[in-house]
Each structure stands twice: as C-alpha cells, then as structure tokens.
C-alpha positions in Angstrom: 19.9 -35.9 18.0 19.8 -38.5 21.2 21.6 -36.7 24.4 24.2 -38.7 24.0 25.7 -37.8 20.4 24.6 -34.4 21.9 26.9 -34.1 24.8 29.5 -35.9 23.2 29.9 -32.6 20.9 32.6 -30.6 21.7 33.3 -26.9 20.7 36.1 -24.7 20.9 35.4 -22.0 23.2 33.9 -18.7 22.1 34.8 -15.5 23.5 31.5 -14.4 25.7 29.0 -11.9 24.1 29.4 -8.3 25.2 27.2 -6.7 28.1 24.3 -4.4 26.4 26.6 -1.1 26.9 24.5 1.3 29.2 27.7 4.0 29.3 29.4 5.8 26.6 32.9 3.9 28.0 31.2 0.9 27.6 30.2 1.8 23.9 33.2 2.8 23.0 35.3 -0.5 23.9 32.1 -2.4 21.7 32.8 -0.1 19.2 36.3 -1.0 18.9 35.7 -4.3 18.9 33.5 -4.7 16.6 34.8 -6.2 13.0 34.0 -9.3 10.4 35.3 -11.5 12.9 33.5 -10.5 15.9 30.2 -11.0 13.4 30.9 -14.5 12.7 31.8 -15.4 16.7 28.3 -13.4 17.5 26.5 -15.4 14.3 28.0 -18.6 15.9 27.2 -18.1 19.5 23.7 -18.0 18.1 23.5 -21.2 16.0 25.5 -23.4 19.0 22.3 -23.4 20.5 21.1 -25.7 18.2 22.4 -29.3 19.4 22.8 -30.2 15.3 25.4 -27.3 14.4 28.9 -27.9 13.6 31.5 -25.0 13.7 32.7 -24.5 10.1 36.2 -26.2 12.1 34.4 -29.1 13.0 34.1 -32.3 11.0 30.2 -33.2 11.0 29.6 -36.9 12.5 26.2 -38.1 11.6 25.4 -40.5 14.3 22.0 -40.7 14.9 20.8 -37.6 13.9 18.3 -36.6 11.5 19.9 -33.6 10.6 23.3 -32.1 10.5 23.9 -28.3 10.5 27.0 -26.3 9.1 27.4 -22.7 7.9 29.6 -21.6 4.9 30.1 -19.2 2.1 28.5 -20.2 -1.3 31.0 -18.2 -3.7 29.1 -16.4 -7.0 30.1 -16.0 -10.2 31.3 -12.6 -9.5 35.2 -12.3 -7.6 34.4 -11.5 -4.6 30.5 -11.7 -4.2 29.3 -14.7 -2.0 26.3 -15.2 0.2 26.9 -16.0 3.7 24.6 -19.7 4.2 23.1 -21.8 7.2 22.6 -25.3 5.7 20.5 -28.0 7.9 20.8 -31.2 5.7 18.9 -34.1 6.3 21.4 -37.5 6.8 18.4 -39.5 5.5 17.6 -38.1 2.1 14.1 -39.2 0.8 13.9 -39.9 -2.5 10.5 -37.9 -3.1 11.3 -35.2 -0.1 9.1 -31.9 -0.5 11.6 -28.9 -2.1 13.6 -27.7 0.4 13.2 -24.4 2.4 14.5 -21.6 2.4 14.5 -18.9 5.0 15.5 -15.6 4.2 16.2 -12.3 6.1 14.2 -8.9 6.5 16.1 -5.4 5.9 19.4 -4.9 7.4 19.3 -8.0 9.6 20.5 -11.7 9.2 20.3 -15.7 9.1 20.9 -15.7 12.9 17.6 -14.0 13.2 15.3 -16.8 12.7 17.6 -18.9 15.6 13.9 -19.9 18.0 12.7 -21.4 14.3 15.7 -24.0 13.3 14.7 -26.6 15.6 11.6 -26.8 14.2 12.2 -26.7 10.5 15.4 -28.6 11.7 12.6 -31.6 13.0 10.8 -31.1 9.7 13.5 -31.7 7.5 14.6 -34.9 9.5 11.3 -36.1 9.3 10.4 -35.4 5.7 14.0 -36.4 4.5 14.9 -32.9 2.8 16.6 -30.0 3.9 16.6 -26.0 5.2 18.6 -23.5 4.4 19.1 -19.9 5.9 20.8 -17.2 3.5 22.1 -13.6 4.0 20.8 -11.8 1.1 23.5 -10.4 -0.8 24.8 -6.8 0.6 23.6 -7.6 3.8 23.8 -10.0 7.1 27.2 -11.4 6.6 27.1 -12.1 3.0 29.6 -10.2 0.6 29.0 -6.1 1.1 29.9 -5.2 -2.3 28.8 -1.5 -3.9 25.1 -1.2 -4.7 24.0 1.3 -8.0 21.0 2.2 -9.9 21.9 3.3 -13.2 17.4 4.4 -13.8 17.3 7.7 -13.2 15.1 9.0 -10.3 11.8 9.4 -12.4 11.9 6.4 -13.9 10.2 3.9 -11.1 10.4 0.6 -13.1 13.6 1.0 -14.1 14.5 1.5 -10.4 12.4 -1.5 -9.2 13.8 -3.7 -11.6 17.6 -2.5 -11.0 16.8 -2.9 -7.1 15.2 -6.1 -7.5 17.7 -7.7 -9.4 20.4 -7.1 -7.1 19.4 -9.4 -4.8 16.7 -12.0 -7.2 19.8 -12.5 -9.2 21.9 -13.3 -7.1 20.0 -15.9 -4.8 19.1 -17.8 -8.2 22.6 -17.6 -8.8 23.2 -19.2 -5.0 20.3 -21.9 -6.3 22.1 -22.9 -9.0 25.0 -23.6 -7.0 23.3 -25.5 -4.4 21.9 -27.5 -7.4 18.5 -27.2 -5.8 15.6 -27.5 -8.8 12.7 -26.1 -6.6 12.4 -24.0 -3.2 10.0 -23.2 -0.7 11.0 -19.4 0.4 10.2 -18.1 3.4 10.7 -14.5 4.1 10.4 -12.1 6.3 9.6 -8.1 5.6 11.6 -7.0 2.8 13.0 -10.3 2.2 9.5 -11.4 1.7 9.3 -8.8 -1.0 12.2 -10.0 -2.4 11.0 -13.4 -2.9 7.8 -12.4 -3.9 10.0 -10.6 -6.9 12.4 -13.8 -7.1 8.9 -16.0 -7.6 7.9 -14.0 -10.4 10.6 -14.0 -12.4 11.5 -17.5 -11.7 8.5 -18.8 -11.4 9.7 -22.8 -12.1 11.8 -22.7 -9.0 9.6 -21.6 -6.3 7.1 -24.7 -5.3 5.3 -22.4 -2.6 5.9 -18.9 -0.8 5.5 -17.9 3.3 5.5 -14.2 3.6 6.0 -13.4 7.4 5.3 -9.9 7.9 5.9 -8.6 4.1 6.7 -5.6 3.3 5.9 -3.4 0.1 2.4 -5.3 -0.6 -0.1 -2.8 0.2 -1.0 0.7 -2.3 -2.4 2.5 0.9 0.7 4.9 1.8 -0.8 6.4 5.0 -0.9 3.0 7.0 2.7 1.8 7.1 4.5 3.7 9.7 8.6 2.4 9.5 9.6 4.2 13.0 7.4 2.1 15.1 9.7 -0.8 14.4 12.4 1.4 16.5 9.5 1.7 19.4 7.9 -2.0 19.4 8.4 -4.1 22.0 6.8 -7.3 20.3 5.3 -9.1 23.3 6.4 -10.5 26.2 5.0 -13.6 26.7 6.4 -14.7 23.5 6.0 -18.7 24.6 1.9 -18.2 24.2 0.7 -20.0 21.5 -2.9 -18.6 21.1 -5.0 -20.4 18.8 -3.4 -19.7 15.1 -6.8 -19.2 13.0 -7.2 -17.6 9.6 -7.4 -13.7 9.5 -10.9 -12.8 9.5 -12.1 -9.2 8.2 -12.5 -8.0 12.2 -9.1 -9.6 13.0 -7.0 -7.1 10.1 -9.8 -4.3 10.7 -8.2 -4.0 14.3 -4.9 -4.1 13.7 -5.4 -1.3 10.7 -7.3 0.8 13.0 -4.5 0.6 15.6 -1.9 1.6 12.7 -4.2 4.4 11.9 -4.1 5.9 15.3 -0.3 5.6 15.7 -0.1 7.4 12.6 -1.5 10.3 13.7 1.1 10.8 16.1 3.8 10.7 13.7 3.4 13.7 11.7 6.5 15.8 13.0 10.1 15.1 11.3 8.0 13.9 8.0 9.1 16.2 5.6 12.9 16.3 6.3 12.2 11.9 6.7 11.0 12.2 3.4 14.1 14.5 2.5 16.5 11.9 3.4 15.0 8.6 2.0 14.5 10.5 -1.5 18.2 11.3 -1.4 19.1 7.4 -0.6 19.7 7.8 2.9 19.9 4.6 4.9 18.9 4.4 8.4 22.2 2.6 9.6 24.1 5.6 8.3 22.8 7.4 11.7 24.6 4.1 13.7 27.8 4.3 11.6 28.2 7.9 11.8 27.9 8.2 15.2 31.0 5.7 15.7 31.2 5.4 19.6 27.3 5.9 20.1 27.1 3.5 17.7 26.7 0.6 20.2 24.8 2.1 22.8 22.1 3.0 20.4 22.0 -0.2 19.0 21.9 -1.7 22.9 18.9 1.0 23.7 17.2 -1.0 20.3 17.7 -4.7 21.7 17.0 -4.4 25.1 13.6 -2.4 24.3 12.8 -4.5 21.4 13.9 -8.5 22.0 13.3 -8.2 25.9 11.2 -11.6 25.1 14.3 -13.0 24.6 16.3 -14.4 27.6 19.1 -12.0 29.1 21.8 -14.4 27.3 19.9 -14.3 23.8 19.9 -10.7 24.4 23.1 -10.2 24.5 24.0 -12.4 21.7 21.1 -10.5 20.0 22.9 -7.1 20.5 26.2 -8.2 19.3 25.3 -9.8 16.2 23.0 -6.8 15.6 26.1 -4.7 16.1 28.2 -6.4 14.1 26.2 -6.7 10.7 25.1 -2.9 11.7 28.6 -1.5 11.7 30.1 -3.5 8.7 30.5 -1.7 5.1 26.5 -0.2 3.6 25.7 -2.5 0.8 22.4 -3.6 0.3 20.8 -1.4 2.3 20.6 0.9 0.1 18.4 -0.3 -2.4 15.4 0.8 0.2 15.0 4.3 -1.7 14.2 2.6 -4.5 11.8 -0.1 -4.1 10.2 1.7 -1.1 8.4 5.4 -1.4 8.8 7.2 2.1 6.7 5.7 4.1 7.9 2.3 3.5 4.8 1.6 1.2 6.4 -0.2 -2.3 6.9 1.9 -5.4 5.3 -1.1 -7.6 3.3 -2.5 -4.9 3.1 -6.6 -4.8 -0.4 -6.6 -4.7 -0.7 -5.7 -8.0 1.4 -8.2 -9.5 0.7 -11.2 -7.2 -2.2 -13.0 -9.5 0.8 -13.7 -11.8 1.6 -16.6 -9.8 -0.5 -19.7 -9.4 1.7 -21.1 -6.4 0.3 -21.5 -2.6 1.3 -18.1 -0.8 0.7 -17.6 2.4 0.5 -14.6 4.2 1.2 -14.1 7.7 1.7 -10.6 10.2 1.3 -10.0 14.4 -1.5 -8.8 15.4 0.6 -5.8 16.7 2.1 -5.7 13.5 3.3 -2.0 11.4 3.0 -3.6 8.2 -0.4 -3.5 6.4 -2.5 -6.4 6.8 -4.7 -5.2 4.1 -2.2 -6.3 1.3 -2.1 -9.6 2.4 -5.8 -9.9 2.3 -6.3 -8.5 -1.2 -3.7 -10.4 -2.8 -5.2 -13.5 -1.5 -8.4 -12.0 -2.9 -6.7 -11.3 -6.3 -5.3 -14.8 -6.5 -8.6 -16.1 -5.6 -10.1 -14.2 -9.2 -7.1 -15.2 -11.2 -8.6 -18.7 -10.2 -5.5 -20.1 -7.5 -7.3 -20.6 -4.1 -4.2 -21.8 -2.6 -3.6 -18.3 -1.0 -4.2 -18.2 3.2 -3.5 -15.2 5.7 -3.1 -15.4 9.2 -3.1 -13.0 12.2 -0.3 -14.2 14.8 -1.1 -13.5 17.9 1.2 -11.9 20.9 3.3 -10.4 18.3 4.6 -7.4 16.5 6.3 -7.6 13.2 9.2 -10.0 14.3 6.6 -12.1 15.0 8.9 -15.3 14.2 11.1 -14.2 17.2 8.0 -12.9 19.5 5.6 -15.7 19.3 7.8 -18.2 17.8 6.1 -21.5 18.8 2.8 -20.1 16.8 5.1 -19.3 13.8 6.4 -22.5 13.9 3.4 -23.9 14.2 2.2 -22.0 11.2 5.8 -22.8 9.1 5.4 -26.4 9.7 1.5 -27.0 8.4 2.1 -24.5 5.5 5.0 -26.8 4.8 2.9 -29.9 4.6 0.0 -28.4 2.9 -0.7 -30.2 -0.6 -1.2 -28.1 -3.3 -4.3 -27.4 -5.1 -4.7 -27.1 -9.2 -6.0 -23.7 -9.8 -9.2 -23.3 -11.5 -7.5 -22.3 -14.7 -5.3 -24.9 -15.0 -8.5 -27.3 -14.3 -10.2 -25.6 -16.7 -7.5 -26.0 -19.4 -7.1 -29.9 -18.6 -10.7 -30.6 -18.8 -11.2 -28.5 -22.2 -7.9 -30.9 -24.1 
C-alpha cells in the first residue's frame, strides 16, 4: 500500500489498551472490564497496525494495494458454532497462485498472535497473487466457545485422540469448505501444529505443504518436554536479530535437548498432584478464571515477563487480548487431557504417524525452545525412509518457543522460502511412474 492510500485510511477511534495492572485495584477494574467486546477492540488494536486492515465497519477500497485485509466470522454448519477469521486477499488474483496459507494458533491463544508475521505473508500474497488467512481454532481465540466432550472412556487412548482431534480437524475442513479453498498450505504453531498435522492426515488432498513452528505432541520421549517453562521464558530480547537461518544439524538439537534435560531436573516438585489435575481434565486457565480479580494481574506478571521483546505499546495490547480470550467461556481448551499425557508429550505421538504423508513438512523450533527438537528430526528421518525427501528442520535462533513473535524477521524469513519451495516427487511415487 503507497503512503498515500495509507494515510488516507481513516478509523474510528478505539478505546486505549489497559496499563499491565501491577495492583490488585488495578486488576480488579481489568477484570470488570473484560468481556467479548473488549476481545474484539484488543484483537483490532492489534491488526490496525497493519496499513492493509479494514475494520469489519469499513468498506475495503482497493486502490493500489496488493492486498486488502478484513476480519469476520465464517458461520458452520452447526447454530451457533463459527470460527473467528483474519483474511488478507490478494486484489490481483493470479490465475495459477500457489494454495493459499493458512496460519493457525497454538493452545489457548489467537489469530492476533502471529501480528509481526502479516506483513510479510501479507507481501507474499501480493506478490504471488493468492491469499493468507489467520483462523481461531474452534473453542478457542475468539472463535465460537461451545461445550467440548469425549464420549471414549479414559482407557481407551485412540478413541480419545480421535474424539479430540476431530473437534477441531472437523471443523476447520468445515471452514475450508466454506471459503471454497481446494488446497491449503497450514502453518501452525504448537498444538495448532498438531492439529494440522492430524487435519493433513485425514485430509490429505487439501493440504499442498505443512510449516510446523514449534509443534507440539511429536516426540515419544516423555522426560524432555517440560510445559511450565513456557510460564518462565522470556524468549529473547533482541528479537530483531536475524542470525543466519541454517538447517538443524545433530549438535544444533543435541544442545537445546541437553538444556531441556537440565531444566528438568529442577522441576520435580508439584509433579504428582500436576499429574493429578491434568488426568482429571484440568485446564490451566481454570487457575486465571477462578481467581476472578487476580485474574488480570496474573496474566500481566505472564506478558510483561514473557513478550518484553515486544514494544511497551504491543505489550499492552498483548496483555489485553491475552486477557480477554483468557477470561471468556473454557472450550477448547479442554481437549489438552486427552491428546496430551502429563508432561505435554502426545498420547499417539506424530512421529509415528508422519511417514503417511508424502507432502513437504517443515519443521521449525528456537533454539531456547521447551518442545522437543528430537521429534522433528525423526519424522524428517521417517519421511526420508517412506521415500518423501521434502521434509527440512530448522533451529531459529534468539528464540524460545514463540519463536514467530521473538525472532520474527528469521521466521519470516523461513515462512516465506518454505512458501516458494517447489515440491519434489517422492521416491515412491517415481518409482511407481517409471514401473507403468
């Protein structure tokens, strides 16, 4: 968008974002402000820093820019279920544009998220005539919180997984449909990597390639994955470095497991009555809820330890849209139990099913990162002896597990060339052409 068509955009006012509370009076009057409304303002005080957004009031005027932003709420088959949707449309469609992207949340947070990564794909899509969308997985963010159940009993683990899974694969192949999108590029982050790992194997025609940022439930080993360091990371603070972005090498993920190792030994006390809770279905946003006017000062300790990267302003916006999708109705969350053993290792682990797919997948964690490195490294391994070589890993540097928020100009460095990367045939598809 030229300066001009970019100044010439005018939006209505928003009401400012909250000070971080740092007193319990100050809590308290976040606390009881807090509601569906106050989400949306915080989502949108987020995405207005993005010069192509239009308020959902506003009637988009193309101009001269590539791409237009809007957000809305793609209803589902199901009264009352929707999924809350960023949509960056090119206004130069190519007629043979690479699949579309789509970017897709980790547990219990949202679309506004992945704000430092828009303009990028946002330049992508302008440039390669197709389009990006951001989603809310269902349950979560600020997409429809409608009740979650698992029918399986507690022994039987598939039938869990599966009931878990399909909550949320369902339901964005549902939102697919709607968008009348034939293929997708997905890219998640932690358990919404997961999730479209499980989305890619049961719909395996609609995904053209997968970008796993941090993933969670890949890796067997259950004594590397430690989930309370997320509450304790502080990602990196020089979150503009771009080190050079090279391919994990066995040193490179023998590091970071070594430094996961050592962390773990520290975290022995609490496990048994941890382990009490998630077996039971606890969910860790209970704690927030439950504490009503604590609620926002422990969510402001969270942000200011965690995103202090971020500039004081995206801080704050940070902590109210945190807040926000926090305190509204448990949905989605709860399906953690079930798909995740204690420990946050996955109950059917995605390395063991990843050689289904013959897809490129690329797998990508910080190099200060809690999740285990080592899954992503064997399933490229696995996919390599199934005969698809298009699987990569990569070690981001200056980053911790939101690593698409701490180092974000090497993530979007890395989103934009695994975008453009042509795909291989797989040796077994070679192998079945050259036989006919």
């Amino acid at each position: 968008m030229s300066a001009s068509a970019a100044s010439s955009t005018v939006f209505l006012p928003l009401p400012p974002a909250r000070d971080i509370p740092v007193t319990f009076s100050a809590s308290f009057r976040s606390w009881w402000a807090s509601g569906t409304k106050e989400g949306a303002a915080a989502e949108e005080r987020l995405l207005r820093r993005l010069p192509f957004f239009y308020p959902e009031k506003m009637t988009p005027s193309r101009g001269d820019s590539p791409v237009i932003a809007h957000r809305e709420q793609i209803n589902l088959g199901t009264p009352r279920h929707y999924l809350n949707t960023l949509s960056i449309k090119s206004t130069s469609p190519a007629p043979n544009a690479p699949p579309p992207a789509v970017m897709l949340h980790g547990y219990g947070a949202g679309l506004g998220f992945f704000f430092r990564n828009f303009p990028a794909l946002a330049k992508w899509a302008g440039h390669r005539g197709t389009d990006v969308y951001a989603v809310d997985w269902l349950g979560m963010g600020r997409s429809a919180r409608v009740p979650f159940a698992i029918r399986a009993k507690r022994d039987d683990i598939p039938g869990r997984v599966k009931e878990a899974e399909s909550f949320f694969v369902d339901s964005l192949e549902e939102w697919r449909a709607k968008m009348g999108l034939d293929q997708m590029t997905l890219i998640g982050h932690s358990l919404g990597a997961y999730f479209s790992l499980a989305y890619a194997l049961r719909y395996p025609t609609r995904v053209n390639k997968l970008i796993l940022l941090s993933p969670a439930g890949v890796a067997r080993d259950p004594n590397l994955t430690m989930p309370s360091r997320e509450l304790t990371d502080t990602g990196d603070s020089s979150s503009s470095k771009s080190d050079s972005l090279t391919p994990a090498s066995k040193g490179e993920v023998k590091k970071v497991r070594d430094e996961q190792r050592r962390e773990r030994q520290q975290e022995s006390r609490m496990r048994k009555v941890f382990t009490y809770l998630w077996e039971e279905g606890w969910s860790p946003f209970q704690v927030v809820r439950s504490s009503l006017f604590w609620g926002p000062l422990l969510i402001g300790k969270y942000s200011a330890r965690r995103f202090g990267g971020l500039t004081l302003d995206e801080t704050k916006d940070m902590h109210d849209y945190i807040l926000n999708i926090t305190l509204s109705k448990g949905s989605g969350e709860y399906c953690i139990s079930h798909v995740l053993a204690p420990g946050a290792h996955a109950r059917m682990p995605m390395v063991d099913r990843v050689a289904e797919l013959k897809i490129p997948i690329t797998f990508a964690y910080g190099d200060q990162d809690w999740m285990d490195p080592k899954g992503g490294s064997q399933s490229v391994k696995h996919l390599r002896h199934a005969g698809n070589e298009q699987g990569r890993m990569y070690i981001v540097p200056n980053a911790g597990h939101h690593l698409y928020l701490d180092n974000p100009k090497a993530v979007n460095e890395l989103l934009i060339k695994e975008l453009d990367r042509q795909p291989k045939q797989s040796r077994s598809s070679t192998a079945s052409s050259s036989s006919q």
